[in-house]
N, C-alpha and C positions, 0 to 999 in steps of 0.2 A: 529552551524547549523549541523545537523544531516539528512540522508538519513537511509530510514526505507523499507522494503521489509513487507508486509503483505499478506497471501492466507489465507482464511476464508472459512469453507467446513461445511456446517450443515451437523450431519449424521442422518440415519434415517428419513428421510423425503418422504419416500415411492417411490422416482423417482431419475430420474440421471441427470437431471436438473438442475444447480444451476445458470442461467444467472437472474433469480429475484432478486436472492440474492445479486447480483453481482452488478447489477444496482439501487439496497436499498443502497448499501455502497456505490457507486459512487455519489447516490445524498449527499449522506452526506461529502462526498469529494468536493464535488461542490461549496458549500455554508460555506467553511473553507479560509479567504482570506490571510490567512497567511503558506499556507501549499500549495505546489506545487506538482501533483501528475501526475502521469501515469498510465494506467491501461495496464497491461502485458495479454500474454494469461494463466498465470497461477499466478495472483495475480495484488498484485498493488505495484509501487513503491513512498512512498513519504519523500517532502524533506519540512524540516523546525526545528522549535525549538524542542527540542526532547519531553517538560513536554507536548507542543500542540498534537505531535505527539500521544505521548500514550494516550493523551485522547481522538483523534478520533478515534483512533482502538478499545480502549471501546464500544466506541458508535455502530463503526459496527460492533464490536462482538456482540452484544446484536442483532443485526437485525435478524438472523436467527430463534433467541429463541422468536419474534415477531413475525414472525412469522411461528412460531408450531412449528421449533427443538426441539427437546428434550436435543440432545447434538453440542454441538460445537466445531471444531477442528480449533484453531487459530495458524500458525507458524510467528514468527517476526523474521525479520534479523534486529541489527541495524550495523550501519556505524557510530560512533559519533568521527568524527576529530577532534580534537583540534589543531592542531599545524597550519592549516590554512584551508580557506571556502572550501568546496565541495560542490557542486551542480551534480543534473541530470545528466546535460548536461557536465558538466563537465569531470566526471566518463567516459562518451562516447566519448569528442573528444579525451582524453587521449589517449584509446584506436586506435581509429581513425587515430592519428599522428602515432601512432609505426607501423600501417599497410600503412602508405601511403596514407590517406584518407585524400582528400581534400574536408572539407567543406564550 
């Protein structure tokens, strides 16, 4: 199981805008029932198998050039554990325990 960080920025697109674009990828997030996601205020965060993974982000790379980008600027983080599961929410309550944070 792998966690994947993606921000997707059409440039050139004459405006400063990009919540369209935002929400072209989110539907295609949507309708992936194997891929668990989040959307950040500066990207998305998703968790699943990693081959799945990099083929969604295909997919929304392509949305911008759908429509009318010229160019596309895609960053990926991945996280790919192997030595045991990570999830989301996991990552968070970690966090969460060392501060005291009772959820």
């Amino acid at each position: 199981m792998a966690i994947l960080e993606v921000s997707i920025v059409p440039i050139g697109t004459g405006g400063t805008s990009v919540s369209a674009y935002v929400a072209e990828c989110v539907k295609i997030l949507q309708k992936e029932k194997k891929i668990k996601h989040e959307l950040t205020s500066m990207g998305s965060n998703l968790e699943g198998d990693l081959k799945n993974l990099m083929r969604v982000v295909m997919k929304m790379h392509e949305v911008p050039f759908r429509k009318g980008a010229k160019r596309v600027s895609t960053a990926i983080r991945i996280d790919d554990r192997r030595d045991k599961k990570g999830t989301l929410e996991g990552k968070k309550k970690a966090v969460q325990r060392k501060l005291g944070v009772r959820s």
